[in-house]
C-alpha positions, 0 to 999 in steps of 0.5 A: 485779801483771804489771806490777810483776813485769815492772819487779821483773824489768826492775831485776834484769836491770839490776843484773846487767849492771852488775856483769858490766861494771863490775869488769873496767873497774874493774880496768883504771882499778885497773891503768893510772891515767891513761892515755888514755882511748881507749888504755884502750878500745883494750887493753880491747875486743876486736876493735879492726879496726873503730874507723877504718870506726866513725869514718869512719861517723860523719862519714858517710865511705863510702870510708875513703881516708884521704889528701888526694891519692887520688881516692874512687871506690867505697864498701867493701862491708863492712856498715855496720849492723853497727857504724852505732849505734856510729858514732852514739853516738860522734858523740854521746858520743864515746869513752865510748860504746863502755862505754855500749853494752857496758853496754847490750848485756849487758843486752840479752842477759840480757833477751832470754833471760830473756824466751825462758826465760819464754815457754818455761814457766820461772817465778821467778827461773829464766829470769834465772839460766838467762840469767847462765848463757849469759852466763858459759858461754863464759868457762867453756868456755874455762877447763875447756878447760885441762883438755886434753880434746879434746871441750872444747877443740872445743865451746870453739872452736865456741861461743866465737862464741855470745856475748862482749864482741867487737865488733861481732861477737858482741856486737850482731849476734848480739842480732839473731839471740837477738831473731829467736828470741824474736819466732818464739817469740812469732808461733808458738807464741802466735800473736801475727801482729799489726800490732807482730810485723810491723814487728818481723819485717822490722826485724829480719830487715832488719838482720841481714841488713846486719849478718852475712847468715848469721844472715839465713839462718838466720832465713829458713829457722827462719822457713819450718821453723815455717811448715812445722810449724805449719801445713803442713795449712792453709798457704793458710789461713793465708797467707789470713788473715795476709795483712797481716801477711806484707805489712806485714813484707815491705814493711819488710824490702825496703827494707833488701833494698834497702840490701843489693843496693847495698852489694854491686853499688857496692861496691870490687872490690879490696875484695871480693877482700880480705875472702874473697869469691869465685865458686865453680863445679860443682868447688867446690860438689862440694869443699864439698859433699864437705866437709860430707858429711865433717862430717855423718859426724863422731863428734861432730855424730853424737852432737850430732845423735842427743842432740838427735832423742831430745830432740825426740822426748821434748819432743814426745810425752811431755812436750809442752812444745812451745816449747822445741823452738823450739831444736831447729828454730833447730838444723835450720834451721841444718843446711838453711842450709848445704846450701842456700847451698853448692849455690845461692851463685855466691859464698861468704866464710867459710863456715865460720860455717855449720858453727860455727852448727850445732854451736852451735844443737845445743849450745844446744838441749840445754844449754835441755834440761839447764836444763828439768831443772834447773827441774823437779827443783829446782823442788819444793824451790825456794827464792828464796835459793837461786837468788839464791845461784847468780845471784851465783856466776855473776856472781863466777865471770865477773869471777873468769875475767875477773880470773884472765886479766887482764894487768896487766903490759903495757909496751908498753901504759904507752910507747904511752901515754906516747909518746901523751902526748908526741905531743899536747904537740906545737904546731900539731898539724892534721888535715891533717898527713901522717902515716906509721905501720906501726902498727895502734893508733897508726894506730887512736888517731890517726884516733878523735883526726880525724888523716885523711892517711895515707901507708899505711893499715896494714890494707886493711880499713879503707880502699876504696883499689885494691890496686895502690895500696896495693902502690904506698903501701907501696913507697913507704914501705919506700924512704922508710925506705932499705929495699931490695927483700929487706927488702920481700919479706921482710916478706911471706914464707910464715910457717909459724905452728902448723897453716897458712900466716899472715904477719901483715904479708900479712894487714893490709896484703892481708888474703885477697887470698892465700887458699890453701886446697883450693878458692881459690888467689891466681888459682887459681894452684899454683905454690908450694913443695913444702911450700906446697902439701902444705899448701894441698891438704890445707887444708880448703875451709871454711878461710879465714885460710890465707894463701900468695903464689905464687912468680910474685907475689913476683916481680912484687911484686919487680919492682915495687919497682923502677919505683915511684918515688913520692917521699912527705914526711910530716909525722910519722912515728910507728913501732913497731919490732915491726912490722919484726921483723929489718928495720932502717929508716934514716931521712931526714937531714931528719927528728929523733926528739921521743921514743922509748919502748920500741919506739915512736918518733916522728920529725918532719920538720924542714921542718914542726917545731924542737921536736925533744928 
């Protein structure tokens, strides 16, 4: 009967996740009939930055030059598990994967949940509504966001990271972390230390930690805080007797350990300098440190806080349903994460996911209360129909948010499309042409079709080339298309944008290289403007997509302009003009346009093509 309670379960789950994926993929089909496949994918999944490092997995390329004549000399140091089941079900099933594998992990978050709620003392159909529920609550925040209160719009920003369709992150790593606390809850509180948790333990610690390391970090010390409380009477004891299971778990988790250490010591260092990463001393750990004493104090963690402590202490005593209180110590084992990482690390990198994480494992905890309440008061009166009824409202509330939000005007969308198509009627069309773009998708779409030789590499994200040759790639290009040195510093001026410094144009093509915050300046430089620098020193220490050039690295950017005198001769050269704003390009007299639509444009070197129109 277990069994077939299960499999009933296992079928359920399923349906649901469908009908979570499937309308907004049918609006979009419903929307934009026949346009390519890929494009489709392109507008329709969050987060596109990391289709080229996914293609590039695939062919097991580590170094994403993306050009013929530059050398490859270190790998990059992004974390290729994150997106690794992406690269392999690409190289399987090609594009069609990426809807397969949101199918799958929406599905996975439904039944990783549904199997906490039950472990936790949830019985029927509860666990699996209370699981529609987390699914659903992020599309909910961020429309009650709307109605302009301040305490919403903040539990919006915060746990908008808790779980959504974006890729890879959150939708695959942080299953990761929801897994890591079903596995606790299973080792501790039904003290299953067997041979299967074991494996378990350091598969999943091990790959977390090559996907997002502060979800490891968190694991690590909710891992130590249960050990703590469960057995700090007996801790030799019990060390004694699950010795093979801590071994056994440890000798798998070293080898992705392993992995880690050497993605981070080969790695580029051009490219850790553009992701965020930097060493902080005494002055800085004081600065973070003083930051977080300043967040500690706020109103509302305070109130988070001691919602959560009268919680614990009522689950604890009163009620004695102990394993909920899993929540409670993911919540503190947040907290202790952070502090010990800012007083430990000689390097940090986006620090602010530490604070994010704290209020959303509080938030967490105290939602799991609310639905505890839910299952006991409506429990007496329970009725099958009824549960159905709200597992039904919250898959028609999410594709109604979903629908309510969806753009199906988009004529930038429907040219790329058809400029696209005229672009593969081209003949003798190769890999191995050399092509110039400024554009993100058209870039995106050309290296998922194998197009591997690039003049530029319109974001350093993606590629381990130097800095200095990517300012060098760019010069190049800027005087290709007859634009001087003011168009060029122009085109990476201080934009004011809302609350902080952000040009987007610095961002893809430099990405943090030109951090600018209370603790990390551009070689801690303050030369700036008046304003500039207003801004920077009052910039939180957590803030890390603040971008601002010094005033002496214009400069030299300038004066490098100049000497440069690369000469390059793509092949194609396929623009979108709103990547130029006010900039006006000229192109070469040897080049023709085959086709323009709307602001994209694409040109051929006559050299190579006749068939202009």
């Amino acid at each position: 009967m277990g069994q077939l309670n299960k499999n009933y379960n296992f079928i359920i789950i399923l349906i649901i996740s469908v009908f979570f994926f499937i309308f907004r993929w049918l609006i979009s089909f419903e929307s934009f009939p026949g346009e390519n496949f890929f494009i489709k994918i392109l507008y329709e999944i969050k987060d596109t930055y990391y289709f080229p490092l996914i293609k590039s997995l695939s062919n097991f390329d580590f170094y994403q030059v993306y050009s013929k004549e530059i050398n490859k000399i270190n790998i990059i140091s992004f974390p290729f598990l994150s997106i690794s089941f992406y690269s392999f079900f690409l190289k399987i099933f090609g594009e069609a994967s990426f809807l397969f594998l949101e199918l799958i992990c929406i599905f996975l978050f439904l039944l990783i949940f549904s199997e906490i709620f039950k472990k936790i003392g949830f019985s029927k159909l509860y666990p699996i509504l209370f699981s529609c529920f987390l699914f659903i609550l992020t599309s909910l925040l961020r429309d009650l966001e709307n109605l302009g209160l301040n305490f919403l719009e903040l539990v919006n920003i915060n746990f908008s990271s808790f779980f959504t369709l974006r890729l890879p992150r959150p939708i695959f790593t942080n299953l990761l972390l929801f897994s890591f606390l079903l596995l606790s809850l299973k080792i501790f509180y039904f003290n299953k230390f067997n041979k299967k948790n074991a494996i378990y333990l350091g598969l999943v610690s091990g790959i977390t930690l090559n996907c997002f390391f502060y979800f490891f970090i968190f694991e690590f010390f909710l891992f130590l805080n249960l050990v703590i409380a469960f057995f700090s009477n007996g801790l030799i004891k019990h060390l004694k007797i699950n010795i093979k299971f801590y071994i056994l778990s440890f000798a798998i988790f070293i080898i992705f350990l392993t992995v880690f250490s050497y993605q981070i010591t080969s790695g580029d260092e051009d490219y850790k300098i553009r992701i965020g990463l930097f060493d902080i001393g005494l002055n800085e750990k004081k600065i973070f440190l003083e930051h977080l004493l300043s967040f500690f104090s706020n109103f509302y963690f305070l109130t988070l806080s001691l919602i959560s402590l009268i919680n614990f202490i009522i689950f604890k005593f009163y009620i004695k349903n102990n394993k909920i209180l899993i929540f409670f110590h993911f919540f503190i084992s947040t907290i202790l994460s952070t502090i010990f990482f800012i007083i430990f690390a000689s390097a940090i990198i986006d620090p602010y996911h530490f604070l994010g994480w704290i209020l959303i494992s509080g938030f967490l905890f105290n939602i799991v209360v609310l639905f505890y309440i839910f299952f006991y008061v409506s429990g007496k009166y329970y009725k099958k129909t009824s549960i159905i009824i709200l597992i039904l409202f919250s898959v028609f509330y999410y594709n109604f948010s979903y629908v309510n939000n969806y753009t199906k005007e988009n004529k930038n969308r429907v040219y790329f499309d058809e400029i696209i198509k005229d672009f593969e009627s081209l003949a003798n069309l190769s890999e191995n042409l050399k092509i110039l773009t400024f554009d993100m998708n058209i870039f995106n779409w050309l290296v998922m079709n194998n197009f591997k030789n690039f003049e530029i590499v319109p974001a350093s994200f993606w590629t381990s080339r130097k800095n200095e040759q990517i300012e060098t790639d760019i010069i190049s290009s800027f005087k290709f298309l007859n634009l001087n040195d003011d168009d060029f510093i122009s085109f990476f001026k201080n934009e004011k944008s809302s609350w902080r410094y952000k040009n987007p144009n610095t961002e893809r093509f430099f990405d943090r290289t030109y951090l600018a915050n209370k603790v990390k300046t551009f070689n801690n430089s303050m030369n700036f403007t008046p304003e500039e620098k207003k801004l920077i020193l009052n910039t939180s220490s957590m803030t890390t997509h603040q971008l601002v050039i010094p005033i002496d690295e214009f400069k030299r950017l300038k004066q490098k302009f100049y000497y440069i005198d690369r000469i390059i001769n793509p092949d194609i050269v396929f623009l979108n003009k709103d990547n130029f704003k006010n900039i006006i390009f000229k192109m070469n007299d040897n080049f023709c346009i085959f086709n323009s639509k709307g602001n994209y444009i694409l040109y051929l070197n006559l050299e190579k093509f006749k068939n202009c129109k």
